[in-house]
Backbone as CSV, one residue per row, in Angstrom:
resi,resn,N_x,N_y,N_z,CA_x,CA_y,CA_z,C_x,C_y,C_z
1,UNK,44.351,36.846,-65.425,45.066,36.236,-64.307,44.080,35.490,-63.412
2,UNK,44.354,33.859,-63.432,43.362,33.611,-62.621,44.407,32.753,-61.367
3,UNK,43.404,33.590,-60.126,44.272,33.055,-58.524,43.451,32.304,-57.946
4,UNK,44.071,31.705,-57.041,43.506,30.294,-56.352,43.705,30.412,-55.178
5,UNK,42.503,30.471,-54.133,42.688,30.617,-52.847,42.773,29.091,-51.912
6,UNK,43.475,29.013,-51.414,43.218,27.295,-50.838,42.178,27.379,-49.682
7,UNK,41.582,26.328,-49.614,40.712,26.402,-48.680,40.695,25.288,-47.981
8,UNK,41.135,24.985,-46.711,41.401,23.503,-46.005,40.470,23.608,-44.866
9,UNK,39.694,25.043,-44.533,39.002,24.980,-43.455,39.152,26.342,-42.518
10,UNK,40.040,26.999,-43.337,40.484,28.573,-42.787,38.942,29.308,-42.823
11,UNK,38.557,30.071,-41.732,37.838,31.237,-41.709,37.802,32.499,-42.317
12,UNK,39.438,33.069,-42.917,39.243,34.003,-43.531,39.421,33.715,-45.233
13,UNK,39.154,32.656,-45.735,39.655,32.589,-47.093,38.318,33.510,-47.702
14,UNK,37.255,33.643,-47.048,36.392,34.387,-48.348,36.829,36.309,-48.780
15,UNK,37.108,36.713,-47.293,38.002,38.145,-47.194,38.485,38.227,-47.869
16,UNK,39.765,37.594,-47.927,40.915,37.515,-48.718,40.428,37.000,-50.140
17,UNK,39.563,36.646,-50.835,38.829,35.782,-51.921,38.686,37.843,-52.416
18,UNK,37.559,38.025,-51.572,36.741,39.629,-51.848,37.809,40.820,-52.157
19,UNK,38.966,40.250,-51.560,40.027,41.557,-51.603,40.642,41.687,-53.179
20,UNK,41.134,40.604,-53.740,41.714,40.079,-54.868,40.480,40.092,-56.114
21,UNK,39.305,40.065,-55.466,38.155,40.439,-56.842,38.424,41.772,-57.018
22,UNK,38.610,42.461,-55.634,38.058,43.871,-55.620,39.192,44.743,-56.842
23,UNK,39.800,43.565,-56.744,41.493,44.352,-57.875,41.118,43.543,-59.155
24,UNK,40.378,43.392,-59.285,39.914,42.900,-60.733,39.963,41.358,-61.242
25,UNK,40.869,40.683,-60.196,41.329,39.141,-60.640,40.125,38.211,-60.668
26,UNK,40.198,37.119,-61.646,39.575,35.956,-61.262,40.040,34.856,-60.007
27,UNK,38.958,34.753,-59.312,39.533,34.333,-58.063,38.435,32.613,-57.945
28,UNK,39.143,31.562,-57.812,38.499,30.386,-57.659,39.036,30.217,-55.784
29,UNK,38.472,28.847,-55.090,38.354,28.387,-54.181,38.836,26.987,-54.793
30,UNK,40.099,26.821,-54.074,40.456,25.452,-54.307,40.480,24.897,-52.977
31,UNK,39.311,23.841,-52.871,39.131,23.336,-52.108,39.266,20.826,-52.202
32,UNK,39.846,20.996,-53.704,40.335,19.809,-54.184,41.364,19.638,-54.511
33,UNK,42.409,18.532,-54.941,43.515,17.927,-55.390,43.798,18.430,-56.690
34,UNK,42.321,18.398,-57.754,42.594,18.817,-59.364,42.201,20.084,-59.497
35,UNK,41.945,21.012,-58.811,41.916,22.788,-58.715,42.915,23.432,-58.882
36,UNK,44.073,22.918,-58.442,45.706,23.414,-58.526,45.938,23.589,-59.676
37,UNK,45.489,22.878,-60.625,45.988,22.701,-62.101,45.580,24.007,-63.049
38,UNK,44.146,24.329,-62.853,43.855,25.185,-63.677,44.214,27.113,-63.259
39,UNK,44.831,27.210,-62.446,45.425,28.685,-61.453,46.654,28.950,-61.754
40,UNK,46.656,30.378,-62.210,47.902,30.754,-62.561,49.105,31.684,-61.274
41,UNK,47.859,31.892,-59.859,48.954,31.996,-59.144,48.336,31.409,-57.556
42,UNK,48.801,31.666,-56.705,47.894,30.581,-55.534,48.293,31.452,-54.087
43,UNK,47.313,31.594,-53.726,47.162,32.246,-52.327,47.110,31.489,-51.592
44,UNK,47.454,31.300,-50.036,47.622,30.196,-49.098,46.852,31.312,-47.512
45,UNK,45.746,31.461,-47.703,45.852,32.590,-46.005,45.242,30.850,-45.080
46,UNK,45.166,31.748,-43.667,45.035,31.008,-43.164,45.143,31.340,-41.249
47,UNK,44.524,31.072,-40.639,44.824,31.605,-39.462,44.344,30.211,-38.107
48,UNK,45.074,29.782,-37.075,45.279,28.498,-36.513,46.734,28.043,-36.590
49,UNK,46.223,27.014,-35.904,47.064,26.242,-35.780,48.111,25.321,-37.256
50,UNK,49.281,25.176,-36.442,49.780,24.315,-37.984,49.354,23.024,-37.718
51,UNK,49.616,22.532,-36.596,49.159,21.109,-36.622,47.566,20.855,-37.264
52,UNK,46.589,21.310,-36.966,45.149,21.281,-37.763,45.489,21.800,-39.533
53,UNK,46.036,22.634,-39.464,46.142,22.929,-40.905,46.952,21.637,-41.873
54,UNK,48.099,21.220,-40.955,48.656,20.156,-41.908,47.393,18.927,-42.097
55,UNK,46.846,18.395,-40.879,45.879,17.440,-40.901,45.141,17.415,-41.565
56,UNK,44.519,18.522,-41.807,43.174,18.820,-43.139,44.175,18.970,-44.359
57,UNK,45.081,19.313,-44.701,45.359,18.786,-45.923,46.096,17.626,-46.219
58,UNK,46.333,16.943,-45.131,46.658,15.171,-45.286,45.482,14.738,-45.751
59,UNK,44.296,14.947,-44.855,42.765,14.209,-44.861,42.297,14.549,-46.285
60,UNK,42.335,15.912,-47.080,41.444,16.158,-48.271,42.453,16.051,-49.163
61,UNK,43.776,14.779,-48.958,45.011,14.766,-50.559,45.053,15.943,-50.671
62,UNK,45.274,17.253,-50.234,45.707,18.198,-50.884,47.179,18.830,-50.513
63,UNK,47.961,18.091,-49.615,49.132,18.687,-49.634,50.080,18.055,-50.676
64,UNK,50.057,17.090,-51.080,51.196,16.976,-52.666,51.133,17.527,-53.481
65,UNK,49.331,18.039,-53.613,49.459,18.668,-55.036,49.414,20.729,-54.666
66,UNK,49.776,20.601,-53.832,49.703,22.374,-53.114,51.177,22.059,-53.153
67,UNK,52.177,21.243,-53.029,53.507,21.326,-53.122,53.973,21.391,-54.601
68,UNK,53.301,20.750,-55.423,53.598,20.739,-56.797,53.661,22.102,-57.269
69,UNK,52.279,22.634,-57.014,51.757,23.665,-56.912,53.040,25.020,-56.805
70,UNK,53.250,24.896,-55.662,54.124,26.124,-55.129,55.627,25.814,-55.859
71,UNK,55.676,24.641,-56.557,57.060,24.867,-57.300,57.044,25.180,-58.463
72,UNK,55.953,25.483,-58.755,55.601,26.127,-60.961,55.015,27.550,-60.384
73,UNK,54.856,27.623,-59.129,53.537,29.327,-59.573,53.818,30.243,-58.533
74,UNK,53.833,31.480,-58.768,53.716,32.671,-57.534,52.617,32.511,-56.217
75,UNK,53.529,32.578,-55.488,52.810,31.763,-54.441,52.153,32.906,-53.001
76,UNK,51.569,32.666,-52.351,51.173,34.022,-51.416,51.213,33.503,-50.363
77,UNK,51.709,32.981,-49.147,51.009,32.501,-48.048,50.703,33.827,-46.949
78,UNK,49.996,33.920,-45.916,49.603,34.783,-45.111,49.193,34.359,-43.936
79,UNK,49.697,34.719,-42.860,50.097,34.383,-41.550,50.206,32.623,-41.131
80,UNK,48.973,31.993,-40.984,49.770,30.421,-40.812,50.007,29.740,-42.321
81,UNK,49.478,30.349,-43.119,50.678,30.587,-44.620,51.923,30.967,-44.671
82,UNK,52.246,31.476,-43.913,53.510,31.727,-43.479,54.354,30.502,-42.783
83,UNK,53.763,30.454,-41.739,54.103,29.835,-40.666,54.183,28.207,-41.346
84,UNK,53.271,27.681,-42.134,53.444,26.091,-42.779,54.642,26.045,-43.476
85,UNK,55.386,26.928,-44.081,56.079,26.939,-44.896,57.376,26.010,-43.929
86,UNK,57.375,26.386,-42.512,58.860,25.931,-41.826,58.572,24.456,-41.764
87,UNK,59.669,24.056,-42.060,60.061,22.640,-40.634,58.972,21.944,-39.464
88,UNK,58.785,22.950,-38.506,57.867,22.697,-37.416,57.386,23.959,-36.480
89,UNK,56.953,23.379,-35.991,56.101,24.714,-34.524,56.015,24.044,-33.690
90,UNK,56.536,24.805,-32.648,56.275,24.454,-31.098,55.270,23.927,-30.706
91,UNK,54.010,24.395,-31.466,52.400,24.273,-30.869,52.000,23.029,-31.326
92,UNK,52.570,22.508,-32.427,52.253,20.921,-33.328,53.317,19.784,-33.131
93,UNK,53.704,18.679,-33.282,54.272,17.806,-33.367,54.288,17.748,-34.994
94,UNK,52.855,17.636,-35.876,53.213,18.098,-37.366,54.237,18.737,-37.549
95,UNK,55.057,18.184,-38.914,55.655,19.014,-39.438,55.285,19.686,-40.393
96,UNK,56.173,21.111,-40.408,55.198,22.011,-42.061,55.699,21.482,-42.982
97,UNK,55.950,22.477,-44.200,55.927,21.910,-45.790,57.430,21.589,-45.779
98,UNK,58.403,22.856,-44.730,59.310,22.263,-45.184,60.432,22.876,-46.171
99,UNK,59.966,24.336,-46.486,60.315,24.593,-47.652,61.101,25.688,-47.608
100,UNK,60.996,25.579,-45.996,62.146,27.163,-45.656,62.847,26.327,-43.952
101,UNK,64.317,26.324,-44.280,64.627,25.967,-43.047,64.459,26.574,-41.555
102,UNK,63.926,26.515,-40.721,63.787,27.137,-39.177,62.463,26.588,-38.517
103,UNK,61.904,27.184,-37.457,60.820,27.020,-37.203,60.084,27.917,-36.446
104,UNK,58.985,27.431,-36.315,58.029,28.451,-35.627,58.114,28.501,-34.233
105,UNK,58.262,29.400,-33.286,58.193,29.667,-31.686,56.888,30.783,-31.364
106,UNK,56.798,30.291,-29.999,55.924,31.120,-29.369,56.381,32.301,-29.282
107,UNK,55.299,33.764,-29.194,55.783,35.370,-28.574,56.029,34.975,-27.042
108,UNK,57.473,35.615,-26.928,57.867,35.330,-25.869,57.261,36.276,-24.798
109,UNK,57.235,35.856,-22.843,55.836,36.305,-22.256,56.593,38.016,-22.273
110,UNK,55.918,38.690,-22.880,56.338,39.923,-22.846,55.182,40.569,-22.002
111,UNK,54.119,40.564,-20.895,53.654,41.016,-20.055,53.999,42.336,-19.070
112,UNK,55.723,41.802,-19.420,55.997,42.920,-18.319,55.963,44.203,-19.291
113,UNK,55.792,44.199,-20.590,55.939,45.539,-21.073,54.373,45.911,-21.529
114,UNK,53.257,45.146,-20.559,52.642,45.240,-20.833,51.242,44.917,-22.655
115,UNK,51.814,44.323,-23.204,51.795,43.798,-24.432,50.908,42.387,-24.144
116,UNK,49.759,42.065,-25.261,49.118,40.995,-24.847,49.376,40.108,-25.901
117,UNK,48.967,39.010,-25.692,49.516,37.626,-26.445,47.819,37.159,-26.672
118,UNK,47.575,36.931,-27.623,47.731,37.517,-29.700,48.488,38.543,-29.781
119,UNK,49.053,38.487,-30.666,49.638,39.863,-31.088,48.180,40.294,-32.059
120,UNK,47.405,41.284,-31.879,46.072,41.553,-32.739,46.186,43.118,-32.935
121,UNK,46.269,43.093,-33.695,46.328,44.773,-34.123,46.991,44.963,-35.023
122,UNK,47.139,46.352,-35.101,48.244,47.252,-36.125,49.835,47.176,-35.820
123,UNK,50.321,46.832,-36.546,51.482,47.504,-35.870,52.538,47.905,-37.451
124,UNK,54.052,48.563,-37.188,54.687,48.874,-38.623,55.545,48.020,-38.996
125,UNK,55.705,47.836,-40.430,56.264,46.980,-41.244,57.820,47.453,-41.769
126,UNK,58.839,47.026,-40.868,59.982,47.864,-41.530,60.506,46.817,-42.779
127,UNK,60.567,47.664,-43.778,61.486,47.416,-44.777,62.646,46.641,-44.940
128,UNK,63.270,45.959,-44.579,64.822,45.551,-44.435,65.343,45.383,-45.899
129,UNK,64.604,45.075,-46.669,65.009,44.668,-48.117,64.429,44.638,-49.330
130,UNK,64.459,45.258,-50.171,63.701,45.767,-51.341,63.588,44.618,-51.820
131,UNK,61.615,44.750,-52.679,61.288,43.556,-52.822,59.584,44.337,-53.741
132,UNK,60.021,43.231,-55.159,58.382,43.742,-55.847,57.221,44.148,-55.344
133,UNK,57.291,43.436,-54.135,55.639,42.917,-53.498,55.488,44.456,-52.584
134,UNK,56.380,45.184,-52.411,56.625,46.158,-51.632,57.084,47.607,-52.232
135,UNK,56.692,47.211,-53.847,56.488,48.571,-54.683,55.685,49.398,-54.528
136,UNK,55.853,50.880,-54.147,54.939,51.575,-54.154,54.206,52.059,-52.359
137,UNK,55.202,51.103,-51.736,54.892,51.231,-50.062,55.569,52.016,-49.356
138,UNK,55.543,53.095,-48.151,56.776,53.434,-47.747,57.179,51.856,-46.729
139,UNK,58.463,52.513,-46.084,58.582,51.889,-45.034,57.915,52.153,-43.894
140,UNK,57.761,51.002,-43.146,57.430,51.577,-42.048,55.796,51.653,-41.811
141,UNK,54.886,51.407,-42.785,53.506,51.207,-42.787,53.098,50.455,-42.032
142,UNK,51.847,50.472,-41.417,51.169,49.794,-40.885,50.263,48.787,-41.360
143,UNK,50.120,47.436,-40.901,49.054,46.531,-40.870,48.667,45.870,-40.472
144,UNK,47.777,45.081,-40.615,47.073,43.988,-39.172,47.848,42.503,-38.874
145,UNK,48.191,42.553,-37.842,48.614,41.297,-37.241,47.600,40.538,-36.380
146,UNK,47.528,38.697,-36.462,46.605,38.101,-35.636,47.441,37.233,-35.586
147,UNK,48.322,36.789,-34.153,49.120,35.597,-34.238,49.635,35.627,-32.730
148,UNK,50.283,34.526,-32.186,50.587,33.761,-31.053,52.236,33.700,-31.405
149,UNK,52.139,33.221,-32.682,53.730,32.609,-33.100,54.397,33.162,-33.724
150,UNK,55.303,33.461,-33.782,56.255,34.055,-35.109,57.586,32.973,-35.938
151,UNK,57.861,33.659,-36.710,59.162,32.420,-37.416,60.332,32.779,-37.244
152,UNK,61.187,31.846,-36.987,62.750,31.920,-37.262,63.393,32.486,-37.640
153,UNK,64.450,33.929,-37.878,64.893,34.345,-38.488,65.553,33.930,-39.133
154,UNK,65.249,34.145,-40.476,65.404,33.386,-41.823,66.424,33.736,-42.674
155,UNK,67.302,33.597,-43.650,67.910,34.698,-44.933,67.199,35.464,-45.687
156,UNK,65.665,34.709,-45.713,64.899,34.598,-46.729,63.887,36.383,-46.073
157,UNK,64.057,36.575,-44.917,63.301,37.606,-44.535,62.965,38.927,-45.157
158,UNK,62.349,39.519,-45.680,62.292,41.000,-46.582,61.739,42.229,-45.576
159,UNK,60.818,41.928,-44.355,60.329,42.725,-43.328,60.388,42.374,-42.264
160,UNK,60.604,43.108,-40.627,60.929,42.640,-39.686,59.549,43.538,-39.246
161,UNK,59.325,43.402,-38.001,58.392,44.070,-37.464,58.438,43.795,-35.367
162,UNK,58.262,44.624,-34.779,58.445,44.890,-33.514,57.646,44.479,-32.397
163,UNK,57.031,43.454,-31.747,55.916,43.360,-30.525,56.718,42.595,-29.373
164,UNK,57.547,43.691,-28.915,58.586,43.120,-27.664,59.372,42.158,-27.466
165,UNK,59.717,42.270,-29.012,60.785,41.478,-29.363,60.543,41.641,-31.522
166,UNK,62.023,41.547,-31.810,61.651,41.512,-33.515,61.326,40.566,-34.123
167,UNK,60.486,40.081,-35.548,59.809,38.624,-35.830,59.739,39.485,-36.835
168,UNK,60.218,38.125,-37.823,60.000,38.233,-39.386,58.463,38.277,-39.572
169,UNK,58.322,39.472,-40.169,56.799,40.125,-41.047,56.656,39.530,-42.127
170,UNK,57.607,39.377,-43.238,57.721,39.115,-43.793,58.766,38.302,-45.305
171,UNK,58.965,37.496,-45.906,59.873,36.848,-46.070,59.665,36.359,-47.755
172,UNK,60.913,36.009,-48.399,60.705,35.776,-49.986,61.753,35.207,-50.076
173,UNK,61.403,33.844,-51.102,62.200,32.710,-51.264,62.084,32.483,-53.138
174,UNK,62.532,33.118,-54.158,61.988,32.890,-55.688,60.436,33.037,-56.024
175,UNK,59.495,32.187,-56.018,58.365,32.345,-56.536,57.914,32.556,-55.358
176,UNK,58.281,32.335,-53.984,57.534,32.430,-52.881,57.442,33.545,-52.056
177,UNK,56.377,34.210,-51.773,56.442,35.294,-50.621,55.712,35.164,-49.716
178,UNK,55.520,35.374,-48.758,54.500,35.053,-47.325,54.687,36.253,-45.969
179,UNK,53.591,36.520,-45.478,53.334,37.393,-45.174,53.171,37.128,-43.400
180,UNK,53.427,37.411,-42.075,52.450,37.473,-40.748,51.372,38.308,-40.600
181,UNK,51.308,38.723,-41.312,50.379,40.077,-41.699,49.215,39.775,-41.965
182,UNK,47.869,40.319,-42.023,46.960,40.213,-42.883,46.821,41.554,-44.127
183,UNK,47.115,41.073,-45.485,47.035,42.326,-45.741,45.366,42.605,-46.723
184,UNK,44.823,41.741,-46.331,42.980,41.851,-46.893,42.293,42.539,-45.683
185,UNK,42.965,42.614,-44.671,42.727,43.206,-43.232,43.266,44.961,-43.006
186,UNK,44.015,45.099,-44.417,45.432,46.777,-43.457,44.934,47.422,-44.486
187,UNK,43.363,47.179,-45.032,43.262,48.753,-45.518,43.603,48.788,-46.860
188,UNK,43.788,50.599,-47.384,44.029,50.688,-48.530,45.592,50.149,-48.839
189,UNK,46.645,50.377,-47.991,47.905,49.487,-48.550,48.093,48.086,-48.187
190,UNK,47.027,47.541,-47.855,46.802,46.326,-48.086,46.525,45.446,-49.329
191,UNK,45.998,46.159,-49.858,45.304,45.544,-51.204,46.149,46.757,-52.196
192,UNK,46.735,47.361,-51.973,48.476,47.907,-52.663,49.512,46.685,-52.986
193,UNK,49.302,45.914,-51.772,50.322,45.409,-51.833,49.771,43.708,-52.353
194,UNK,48.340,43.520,-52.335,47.814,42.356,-52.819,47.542,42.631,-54.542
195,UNK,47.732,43.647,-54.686,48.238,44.244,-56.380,49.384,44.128,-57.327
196,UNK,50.095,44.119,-56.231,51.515,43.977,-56.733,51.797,42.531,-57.060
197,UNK,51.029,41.861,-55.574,51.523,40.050,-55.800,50.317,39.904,-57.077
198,UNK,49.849,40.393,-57.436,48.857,40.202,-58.710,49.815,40.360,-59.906
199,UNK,50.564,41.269,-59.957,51.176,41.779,-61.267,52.559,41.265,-61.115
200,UNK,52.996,40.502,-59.879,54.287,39.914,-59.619,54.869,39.028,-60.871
201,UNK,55.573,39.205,-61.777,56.092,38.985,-63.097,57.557,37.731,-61.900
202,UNK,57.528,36.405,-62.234,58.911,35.931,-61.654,59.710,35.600,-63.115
């Protein structure tokens, strides 16, 4: 199985690179247009902004062929992997890929409950809907969140999760799953669950 991490300029793609060796996979860095071709499944992490993220892959040709991409192969995105997938974000005038209707909003000022904006930490992953990627997990686990924004409530949603207000954790569309989460970040059921999207049969 060989996976393909995209690389447009994200800080954590080597983590997430180390997590997916650590489970045995061949893991490349696609950081070109003709890298897409030779990967049999494709990881998208990523943490920022969408507007910078769309720009760097206008600037390096790599968003047509990362779209091609995500319509032949099991796909991973993780937190603004997540988040590219909509329509738009509040924070960009860019639009994302596009590929899930809604969009991205700010955490609303939840101060008064004391709660700070990043959402950065742990927090639990409820279940709402059985799903491969989530074989072998209970409900209700914990893992790392790093984010400002959350997405739209979707159809497409499989996990909800709680920071003074509810926001899709997580979400699955056919070959596609995507995460707010970091899960190269939550530990041993982190890379549980970066196992599963390894052995994810569509």
């Amino acid at each position: 199985m060989h996976l393909g991490v995209v690389d447009y300029g994200a800080s954590n793609i080597h983590s997430v690179a180390r997590a997916l060796q650590s489970l045995g996979s061949k893991v490349s860095i696609v950081d070109t247009p003709d890298k897409f071709k030779s990967i049999d499944k494709l990881v998208f992490p990523g943490q920022g902004s969408m507007g910078s993220c769309i720009k760097k892959l206008n600037e390096t040709e790599m968003i047509n062929p990362l779209l091609e991409a995500i319509k032949l192969k099991p796909f991973l995105g993780i937190c603004l992997g997540l988040q590219i997938l909509f329509n738009s974000s509040e924070e960009s005038k860019e639009k994302g890929l596009g590929l899930i209707n809604g969009s991205i909003t700010k955490i609303k000022d939840i101060h008064k409950e004391n709660l700070k904006i990043p959402h950065m930490g742990w927090n639990n992953v409820k279940i709402e809907k059985q799903h491969e990627l989530f074989s072998g997990i209970e409900d209700k686990q914990f893992f790392y969140f790093v984010h400002s924004f959350v997405a739209a409530k979707t159809e497409a949603f499989i996990t909800t999760t709680n920071y003074g207000e509810e926001f899709v954790s997580s979400l699955a569309t056919e070959n596609i799953f995507a995460t707010q989460f970091h899960p190269e970040k939550s530990g041993e059921i982190g890379l549980k669950f970066l196992e599963n999207f390894i052995n994810w049969k569509i």
